[in-house]
C-alpha positions, 0 to 999 in steps of 0.5 A: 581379564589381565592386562596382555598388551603393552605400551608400543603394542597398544600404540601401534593397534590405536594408529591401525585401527585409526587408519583402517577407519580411516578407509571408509572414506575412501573406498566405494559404496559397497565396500565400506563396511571392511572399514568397521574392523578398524575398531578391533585393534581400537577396541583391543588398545584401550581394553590392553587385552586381546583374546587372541594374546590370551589363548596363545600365551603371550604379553607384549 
């Protein structure tokens, strides 16, 4: 895996996947787990690479 994400990339992934996260406490019972894909961009961020940057090509 080569590094693809950049440094104001991999910022603006970590505070997404913070505020998406961050939905959990606000939404209702059933409707909570949509939160959970706030730890995509998270994942992405501290891995600096992203499957999808991969397959089309780029690097931020």
């Amino acid at each position: 895996m080569t590094i693809n994400i950049g440094h104001l990339d991999r910022i603006i992934r970590f505070a997404l996947g913070i505020g998406i996260l961050s939905l959990y406490f606000v939404l209702p019972g059933n409707e909570r787990f949509f939160a959970f894909i706030g730890l995509i961009p998270l994942a992405t961020a501290f891995m600096r690479w992203c499957p999808l940057y991969t397959l089309l090509g780029l690097r931020t």
